[in-house]
MIZALUM-894555 format. One record per residue (C-alpha): residue number from 1; residue in three letters; x, y, z. Coordinates in steps of 0.25 Angstrom, whole numbers. Each point is the difference from the previous one (the first is absolute). Example, Ala and Ser with C-alpha at 12.3 -4.5 7.8 and 13.67 -1.06 7.14 Angstrom:
BEGIN
<r><resi>1</resi><resn>ala</resn><xx>49</xx><yy>-18</yy><zz>31</zz></r>
<r><resi>2</resi><resn>ser</resn><xx>6</xx><yy>14</yy><zz>-2</zz></r>
END
This chain:
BEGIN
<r><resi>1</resi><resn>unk</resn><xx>354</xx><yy>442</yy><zz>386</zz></r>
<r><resi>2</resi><resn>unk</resn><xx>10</xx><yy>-2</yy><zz>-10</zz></r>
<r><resi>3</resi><resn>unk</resn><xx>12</xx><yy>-6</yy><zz>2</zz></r>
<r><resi>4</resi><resn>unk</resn><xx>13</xx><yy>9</yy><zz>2</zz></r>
<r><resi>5</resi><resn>unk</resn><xx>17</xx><yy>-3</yy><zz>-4</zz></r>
<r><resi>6</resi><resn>unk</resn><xx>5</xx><yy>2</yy><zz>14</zz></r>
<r><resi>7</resi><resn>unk</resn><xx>-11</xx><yy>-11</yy><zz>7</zz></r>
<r><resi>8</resi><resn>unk</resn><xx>0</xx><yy>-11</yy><zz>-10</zz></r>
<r><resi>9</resi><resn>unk</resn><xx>13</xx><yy>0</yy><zz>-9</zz></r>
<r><resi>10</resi><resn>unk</resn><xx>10</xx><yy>-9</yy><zz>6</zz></r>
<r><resi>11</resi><resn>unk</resn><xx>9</xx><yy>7</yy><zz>-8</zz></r>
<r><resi>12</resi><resn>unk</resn><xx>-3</xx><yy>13</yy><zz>7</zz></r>
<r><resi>13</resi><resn>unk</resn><xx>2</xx><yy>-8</yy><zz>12</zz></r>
<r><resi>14</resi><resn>unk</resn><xx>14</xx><yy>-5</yy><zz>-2</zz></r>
<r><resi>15</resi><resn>unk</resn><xx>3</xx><yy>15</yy><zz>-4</zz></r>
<r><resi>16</resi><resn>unk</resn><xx>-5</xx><yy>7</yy><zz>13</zz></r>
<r><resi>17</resi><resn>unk</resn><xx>7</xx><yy>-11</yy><zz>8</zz></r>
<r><resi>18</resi><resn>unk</resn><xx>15</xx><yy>2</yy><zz>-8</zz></r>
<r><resi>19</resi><resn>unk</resn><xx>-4</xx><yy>14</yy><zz>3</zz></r>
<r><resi>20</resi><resn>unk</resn><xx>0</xx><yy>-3</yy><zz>15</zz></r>
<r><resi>21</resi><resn>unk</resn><xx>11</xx><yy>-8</yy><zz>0</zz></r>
<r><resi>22</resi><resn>unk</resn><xx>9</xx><yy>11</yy><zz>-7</zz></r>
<r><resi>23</resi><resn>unk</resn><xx>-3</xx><yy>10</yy><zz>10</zz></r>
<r><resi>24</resi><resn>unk</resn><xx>2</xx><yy>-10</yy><zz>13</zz></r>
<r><resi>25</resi><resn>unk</resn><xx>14</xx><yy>-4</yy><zz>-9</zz></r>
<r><resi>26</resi><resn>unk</resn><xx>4</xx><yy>15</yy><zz>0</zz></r>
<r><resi>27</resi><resn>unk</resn><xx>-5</xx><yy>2</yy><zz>16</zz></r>
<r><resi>28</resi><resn>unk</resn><xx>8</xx><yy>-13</yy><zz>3</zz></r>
<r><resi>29</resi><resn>unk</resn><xx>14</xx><yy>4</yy><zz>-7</zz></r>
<r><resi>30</resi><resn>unk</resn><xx>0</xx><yy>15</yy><zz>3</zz></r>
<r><resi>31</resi><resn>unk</resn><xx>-2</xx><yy>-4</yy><zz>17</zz></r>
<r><resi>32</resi><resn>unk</resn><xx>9</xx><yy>-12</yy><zz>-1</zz></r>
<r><resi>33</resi><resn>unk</resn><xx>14</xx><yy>-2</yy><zz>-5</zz></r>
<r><resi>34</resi><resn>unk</resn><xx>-4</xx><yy>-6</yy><zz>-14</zz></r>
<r><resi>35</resi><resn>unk</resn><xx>8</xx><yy>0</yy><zz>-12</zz></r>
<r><resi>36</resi><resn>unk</resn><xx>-4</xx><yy>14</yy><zz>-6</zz></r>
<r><resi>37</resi><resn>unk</resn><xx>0</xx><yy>-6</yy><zz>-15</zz></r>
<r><resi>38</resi><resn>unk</resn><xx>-16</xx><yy>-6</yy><zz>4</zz></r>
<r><resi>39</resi><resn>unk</resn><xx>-6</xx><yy>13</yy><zz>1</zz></r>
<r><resi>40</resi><resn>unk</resn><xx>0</xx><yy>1</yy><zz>-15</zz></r>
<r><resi>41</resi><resn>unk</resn><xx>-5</xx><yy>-12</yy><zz>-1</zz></r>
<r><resi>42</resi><resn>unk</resn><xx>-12</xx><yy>2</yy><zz>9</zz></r>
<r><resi>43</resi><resn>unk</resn><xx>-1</xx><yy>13</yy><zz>-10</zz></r>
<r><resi>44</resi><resn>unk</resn><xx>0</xx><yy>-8</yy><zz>-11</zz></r>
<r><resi>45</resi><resn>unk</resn><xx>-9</xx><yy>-10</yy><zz>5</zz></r>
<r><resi>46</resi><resn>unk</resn><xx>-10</xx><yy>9</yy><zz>4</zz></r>
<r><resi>47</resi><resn>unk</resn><xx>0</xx><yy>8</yy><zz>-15</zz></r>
<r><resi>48</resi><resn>unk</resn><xx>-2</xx><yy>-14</yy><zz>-6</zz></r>
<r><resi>49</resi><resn>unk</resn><xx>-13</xx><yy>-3</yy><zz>11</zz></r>
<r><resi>50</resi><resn>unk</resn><xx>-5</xx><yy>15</yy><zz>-5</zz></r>
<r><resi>51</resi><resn>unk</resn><xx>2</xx><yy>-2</yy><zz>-16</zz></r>
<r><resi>52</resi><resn>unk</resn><xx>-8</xx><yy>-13</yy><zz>3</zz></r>
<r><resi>53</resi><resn>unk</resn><xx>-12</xx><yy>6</yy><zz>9</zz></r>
<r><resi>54</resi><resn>unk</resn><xx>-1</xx><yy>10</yy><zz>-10</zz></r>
<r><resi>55</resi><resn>unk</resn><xx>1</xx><yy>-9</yy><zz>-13</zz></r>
<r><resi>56</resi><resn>unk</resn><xx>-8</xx><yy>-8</yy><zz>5</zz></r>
<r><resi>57</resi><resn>unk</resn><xx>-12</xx><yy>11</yy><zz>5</zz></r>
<r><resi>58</resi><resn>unk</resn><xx>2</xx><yy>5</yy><zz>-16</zz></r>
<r><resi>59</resi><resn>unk</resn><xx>-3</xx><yy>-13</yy><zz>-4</zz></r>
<r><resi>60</resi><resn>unk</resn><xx>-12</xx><yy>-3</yy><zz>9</zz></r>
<r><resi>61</resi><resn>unk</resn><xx>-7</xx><yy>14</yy><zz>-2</zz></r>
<r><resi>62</resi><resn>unk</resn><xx>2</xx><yy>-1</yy><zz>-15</zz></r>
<r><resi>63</resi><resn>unk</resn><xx>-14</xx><yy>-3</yy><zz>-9</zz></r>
<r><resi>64</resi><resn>unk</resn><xx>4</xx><yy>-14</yy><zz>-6</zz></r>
<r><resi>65</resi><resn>unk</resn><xx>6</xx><yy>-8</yy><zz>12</zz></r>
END
């Protein structure tokens, strides 16, 4: 079986886990009395983690890599 991006990319890996930690960041702010301006940071973060995952899919599935 060949090997996929999500399993053995440890720039996929990094991705999902900024991912996560976006999501609990927001959880954490919205429940607790947190400065408001880190939600768009989490936001940001979490479009960066994306944009990678997804450049990084492009260019593993691509022929010549």
């Amino acid at each position: 079986m060949k090997p996929t991006y999500l399993t053995h990319s440890r720039t996929a890996h990094v991705s999902v886990a900024i991912l996560v930690l976006a999501a609990v960041a927001k959880l954490i702010v919205t429940s607790t009395g947190l400065p408001i301006w880190l939600l768009p940071v989490s936001d940001v973060a979490a479009l960066v983690a994306a944009a990678t995952l997804f450049i990084g899919w492009v260019r593993w599935t691509s022929p010549g890599a």
